[in-house]
Residue, then its C-alpha position, 0 to 999 in steps of 0.5 A: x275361403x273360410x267362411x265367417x263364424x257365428x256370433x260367439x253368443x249363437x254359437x255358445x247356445x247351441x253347443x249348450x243345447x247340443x243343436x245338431x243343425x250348427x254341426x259343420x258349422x263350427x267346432x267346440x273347443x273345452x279348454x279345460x279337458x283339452x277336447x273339440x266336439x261337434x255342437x251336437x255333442x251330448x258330452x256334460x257340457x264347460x262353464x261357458x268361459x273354458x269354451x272356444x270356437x274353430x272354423x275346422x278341425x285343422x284350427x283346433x288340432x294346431x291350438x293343441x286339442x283332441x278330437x272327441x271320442x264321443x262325438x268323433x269330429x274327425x269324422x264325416x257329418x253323419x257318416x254310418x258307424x262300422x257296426x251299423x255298415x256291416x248290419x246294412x250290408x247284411x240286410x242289402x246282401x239279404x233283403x227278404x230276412x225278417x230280424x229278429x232282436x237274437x238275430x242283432x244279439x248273435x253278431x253283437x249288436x245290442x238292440x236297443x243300441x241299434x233301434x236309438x240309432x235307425x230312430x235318430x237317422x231314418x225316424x223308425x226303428x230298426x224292424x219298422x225300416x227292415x220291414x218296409x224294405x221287405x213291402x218294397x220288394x213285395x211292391x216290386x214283385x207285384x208290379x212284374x206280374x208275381x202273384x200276391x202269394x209269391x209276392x208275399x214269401x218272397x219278400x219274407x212275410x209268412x202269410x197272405x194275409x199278414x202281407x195284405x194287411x201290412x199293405x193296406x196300412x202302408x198304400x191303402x190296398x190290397x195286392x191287387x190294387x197295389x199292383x199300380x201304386x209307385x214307389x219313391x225308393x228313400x235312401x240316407x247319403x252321408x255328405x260334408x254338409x251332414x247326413x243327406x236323405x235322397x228320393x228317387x222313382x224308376x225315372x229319376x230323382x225327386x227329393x234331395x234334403x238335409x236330414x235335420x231340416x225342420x219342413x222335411x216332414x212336410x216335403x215328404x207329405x207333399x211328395x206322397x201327395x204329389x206322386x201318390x206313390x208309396x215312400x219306402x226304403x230302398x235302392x234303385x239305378x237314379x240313387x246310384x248315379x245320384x251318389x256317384x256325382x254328389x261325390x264327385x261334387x263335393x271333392x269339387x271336380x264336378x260343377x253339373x250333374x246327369x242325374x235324371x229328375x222327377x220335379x212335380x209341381x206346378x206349371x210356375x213352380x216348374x219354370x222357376x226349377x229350371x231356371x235355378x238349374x241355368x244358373x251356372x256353378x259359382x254364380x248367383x241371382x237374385x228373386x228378381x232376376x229370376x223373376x224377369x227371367x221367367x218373364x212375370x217380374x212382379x212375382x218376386x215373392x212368387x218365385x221365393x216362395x217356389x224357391x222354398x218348395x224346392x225338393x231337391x237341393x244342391x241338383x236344383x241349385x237354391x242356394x244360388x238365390x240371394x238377395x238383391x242387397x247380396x246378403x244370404x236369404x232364407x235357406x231350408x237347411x241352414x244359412x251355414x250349409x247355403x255359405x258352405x256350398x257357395x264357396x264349394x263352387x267358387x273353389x271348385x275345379x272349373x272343368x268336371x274332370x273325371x265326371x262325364x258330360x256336362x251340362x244340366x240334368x235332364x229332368x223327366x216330365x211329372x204330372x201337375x199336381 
């Protein structure tokens, strides 16, 4: 099922401005280059009469168009470019490398191009992203016992000292001290929806959010609150299945998902949680509905609220809430991304095939906060 567009005039605005949040949305069509570009294109923008609008590239290709070679619509939303890949393979195949700009110039890659890019997708440049990785393994070194020193070249750094200080900026101790601090590892999943940004400790899965939503700041302060653990890029085992199910959900054989959680909050928030997790594929509930269901039925704006709290989406199914009148509410990534899932469900596959076990994930206890 196709999802109604916009508004021409919302739609019009936001390919004007370039707004990254319409991106899968729509596509623009420019009647007088023959081209169709994602909203968020930075190409020199029509008068506004030699511009059309299509639900997918399919629409726009049979009207006679071209797909962008800036903006590149036939490609995923938010997916790695091969030149950054081949860089992260690099980096993964050795963690502890400390990037200097000749290292990026001898294979090709022009630094200012790659720090625009890491700025734009991970919120820090290239070297900043490359060294928090480093303190994630010296993090983890620390924690099986290694000495600060090893800890330390192992993970890349010349000196204790320059380790120290570097620590005590990123978890507000030295060595010894950071031997208990946790870690959230932070990794980017490219998803139809647009590129996601996961979170995950040793015991589960704890952040799941769009990249572009505008509270994302906000989500990850309250997580470092919440779980006083250091944010750091990196990878771990719950990351892994994680991406293994979100692809298979999004190629809509897979309705549930395994992958363990870590949802701290409040002992309200978490009853809300949950029931949004029983909510099953395809269906919907309203605020008070789920208020009933967790017997306090006047703490319908309550259970919005903690609706809105929620960390992580698609895994604890947000979207699923709608209004009592059946009309979409409140969505932190953007009403198209709450209408696209929902018609994801209702089309998707009714068995997970392929997809190992049913029913929900179980969740891993967390510390009120």
């Amino acid at each position: 099922m196709l999802t109604a567009l916009p508004p021409r005039h919302e739609m019009l605005a936001a390919f004007l401005a370039s707004d990254a949040a319409f991106d899968g949305l729509f596509l623009s069509g420019v009647r007088t280059t023959g081209i169709v570009c994602r909203p968020s294109c930075a190409a020199r923008k029509p008068r506004e009469e030699n511009v059309e609008f299509f639900r997918s590239l399919t629409e726009a290709l049979a009207a006679g168009y071209r797909p962008c070679l800036r903006c590149r619509p036939e490609r995923p939303a938010g997916e790695v470019p091969d030149w950054v890949q081949s860089l992260l393979d690099e980096v993964a195949r050795d963690p502890a490398r400390r990037w200097r700009e000749q290292d990026l110039r001898d294979r090709g890659l022009n630094p200012d191009r790659v720090r625009r890019w890491f700025l734009a997708q991970h919120g820090a440049s290239f070297h900043a992203w490359s060294r928090a990785r480093r303190l994630g393994l010296a993090l983890d070194g620390l924690r099986t016992g290694a000495p600060p020193l090893h800890a330390a070249l192992d993970s890349g750094f010349d000196s204790l000292s320059g380790f120290s200080d570097a620590l005590r900026k990123l978890v507000g101790a030295a060595p010894g001290g950071a031997r208990a601090t946790p870690a959230v590892r932070l990794a980017r999943v490219p998803s139809p929806l647009g590129p996601l940004l996961a979170g995950a400790t040793d015991e589960g899965v704890c952040l799941l959010e769009c990249t572009d939503r505008r509270a994302l700041e906000r989500q990850l302060r309250t997580l470092h609150r919440l779980t006083r653990a250091a944010l750091l890029p990196g990878e771990c085992a719950p990351l892994t299945t994680l991406r293994a199910e979100l692809e298979q959900y999004f190629a809509g054989v897979r309705r549930t998902f395994t992958t363990p959680l870590v949802l701290p909050g409040t002992e309200f928030q978490r009853q809300v949680w949950e029931r949004l997790r029983a909510i099953p594929c395809g269906e919907t509930r309203d605020y008070a509905t789920i208020a009933r269901q967790i017997g306090r039925p006047s703490a319908v704006r309550a259970v919005a609220r903690a609706n809105g709290d929620n960390r992580v989406a698609i895994l604890v199914p947000c979207h699923r809430v709608i209004g009592s009148d059946g009309r979409l509410t409140g969505y932190g990534g953007g009403l198209w991304r709450k209408q696209w899932l929902l018609d994801h469900e209702r089309a998707a596959r009714p068995a997970d095939a392929a997809a190992g076990p049913r029913g929900p994930a179980q969740a891993v206890p967390a510390q009120r906060a």
